[in-house]
C-alpha positions as CSV (number, residue, x, y, z in Angstrom):
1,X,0.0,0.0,0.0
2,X,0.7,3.1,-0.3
3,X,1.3,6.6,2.2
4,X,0.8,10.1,0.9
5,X,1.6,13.3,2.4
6,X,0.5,16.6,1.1
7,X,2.1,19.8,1.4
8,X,1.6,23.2,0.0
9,X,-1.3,24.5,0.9
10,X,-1.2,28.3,2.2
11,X,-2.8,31.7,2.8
12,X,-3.4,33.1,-0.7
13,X,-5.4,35.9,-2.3
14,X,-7.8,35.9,-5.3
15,X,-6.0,35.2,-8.5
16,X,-2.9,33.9,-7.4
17,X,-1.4,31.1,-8.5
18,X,-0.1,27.5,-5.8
19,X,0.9,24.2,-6.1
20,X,0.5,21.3,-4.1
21,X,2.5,18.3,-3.5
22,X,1.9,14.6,-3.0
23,X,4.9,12.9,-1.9
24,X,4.2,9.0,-1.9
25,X,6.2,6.0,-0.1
26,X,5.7,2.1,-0.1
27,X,5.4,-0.6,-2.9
28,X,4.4,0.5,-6.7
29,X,3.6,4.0,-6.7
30,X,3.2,3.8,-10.5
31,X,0.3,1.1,-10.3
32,X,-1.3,3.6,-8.6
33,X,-3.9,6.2,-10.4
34,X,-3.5,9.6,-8.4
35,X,-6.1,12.3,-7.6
36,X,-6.6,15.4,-5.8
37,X,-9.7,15.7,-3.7
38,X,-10.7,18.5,-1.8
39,X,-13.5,19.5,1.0
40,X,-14.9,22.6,1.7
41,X,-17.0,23.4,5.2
42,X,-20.7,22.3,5.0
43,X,-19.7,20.4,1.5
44,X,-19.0,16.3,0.6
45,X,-15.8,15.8,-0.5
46,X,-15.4,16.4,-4.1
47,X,-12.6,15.5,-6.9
48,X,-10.9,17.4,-8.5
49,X,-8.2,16.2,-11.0
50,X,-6.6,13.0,-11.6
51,X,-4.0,11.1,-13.2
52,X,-3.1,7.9,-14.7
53,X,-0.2,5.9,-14.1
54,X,2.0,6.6,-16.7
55,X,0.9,10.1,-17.0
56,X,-0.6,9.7,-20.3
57,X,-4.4,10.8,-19.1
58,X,-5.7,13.2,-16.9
59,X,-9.2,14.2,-16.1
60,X,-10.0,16.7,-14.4
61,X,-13.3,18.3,-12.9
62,X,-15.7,20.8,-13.8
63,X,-14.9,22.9,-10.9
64,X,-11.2,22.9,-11.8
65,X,-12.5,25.3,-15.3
66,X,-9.4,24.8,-17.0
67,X,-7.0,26.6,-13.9
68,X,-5.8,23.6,-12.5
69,X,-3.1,21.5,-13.8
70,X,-2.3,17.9,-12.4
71,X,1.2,16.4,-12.9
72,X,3.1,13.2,-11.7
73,X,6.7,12.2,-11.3
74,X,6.9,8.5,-10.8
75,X,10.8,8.4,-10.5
76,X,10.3,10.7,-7.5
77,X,6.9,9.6,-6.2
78,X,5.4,12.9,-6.3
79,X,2.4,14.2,-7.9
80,X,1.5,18.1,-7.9
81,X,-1.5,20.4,-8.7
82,X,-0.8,23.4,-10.1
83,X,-3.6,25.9,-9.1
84,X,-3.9,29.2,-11.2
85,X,-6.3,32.1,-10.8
86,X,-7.6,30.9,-6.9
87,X,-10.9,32.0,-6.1
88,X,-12.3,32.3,-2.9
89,X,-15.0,29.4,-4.0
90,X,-11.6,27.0,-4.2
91,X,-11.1,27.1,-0.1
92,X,-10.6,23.9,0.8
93,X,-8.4,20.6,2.6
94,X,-7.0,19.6,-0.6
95,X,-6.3,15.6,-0.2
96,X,-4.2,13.4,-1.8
97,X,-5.7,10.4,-2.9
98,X,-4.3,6.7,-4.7
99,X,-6.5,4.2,-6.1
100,X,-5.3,1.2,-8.4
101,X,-5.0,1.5,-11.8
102,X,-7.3,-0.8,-13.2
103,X,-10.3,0.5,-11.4
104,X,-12.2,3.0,-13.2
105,X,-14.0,5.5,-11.1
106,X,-13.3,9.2,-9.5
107,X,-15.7,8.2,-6.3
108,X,-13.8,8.9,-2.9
109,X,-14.8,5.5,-1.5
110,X,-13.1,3.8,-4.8
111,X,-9.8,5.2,-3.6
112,X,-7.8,3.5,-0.7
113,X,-4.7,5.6,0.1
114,X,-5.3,9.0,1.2
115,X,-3.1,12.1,2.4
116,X,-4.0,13.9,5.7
117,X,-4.8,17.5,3.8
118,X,-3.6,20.6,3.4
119,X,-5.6,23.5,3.6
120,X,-5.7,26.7,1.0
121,X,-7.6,29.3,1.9
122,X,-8.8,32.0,-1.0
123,X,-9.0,35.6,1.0
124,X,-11.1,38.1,-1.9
């Protein structure tokens, strides 16, 4: 299985740019499809992006509307998320999240391996 640990997330303003990080440890990261989650107060917890295992596909959410960027690095077990244009809307935990491969589905409870959160706050 696999551990995930985010980092990144921060004190912004409206239209600024962040990126996250997922760094991953333990067996096969690259059978693993990767995707960034996040989970606003009062809201379920929704996707956002993911990516496949040899970075070939991503799929991303409407929310995201073209601002966010999803990227992996399997020699270095990270993946990122490149955030551009932050709106206040986008405060969130943002979560890591690692389901395998071969499962196709972007449901929360289809994913096994999660990140403890980071949290980016949008300030108008």
């Amino acid at each position: 299985q696999v551990q995930l640990v985010e980092s990144g997330g921060r004190l912004v303003q409206a239209g600024d740019s962040l990126r996250l990080s997922c760094a991953a440890s333990g067996r096969a990261f690259s059978d693993y499809f990767m995707g960034w989650f996040r989970q606003a107060p009062g809201k379920e917890r929704e996707f956002v992006a993911g990516i496949q295992r040899n970075a070939l596909t991503t799929s991303y959410a409407d929310v995201a509307k073209g601002r966010f960027t999803i990227s992996r690095d399997n020699a270095k077990n990270m993946v990122y998320l490149q955030m551009n244009n932050l709106e206040p809307d986008d405060t969130a935990v943002y979560y890591c999240a690692a389901r395998h491969w071969r499962i196709s589905s972007v449901e929360p409870g289809k994913f096994g391996s999660w990140g403890q959160g980071t949290q980016v706050t949008v300030s108008s």
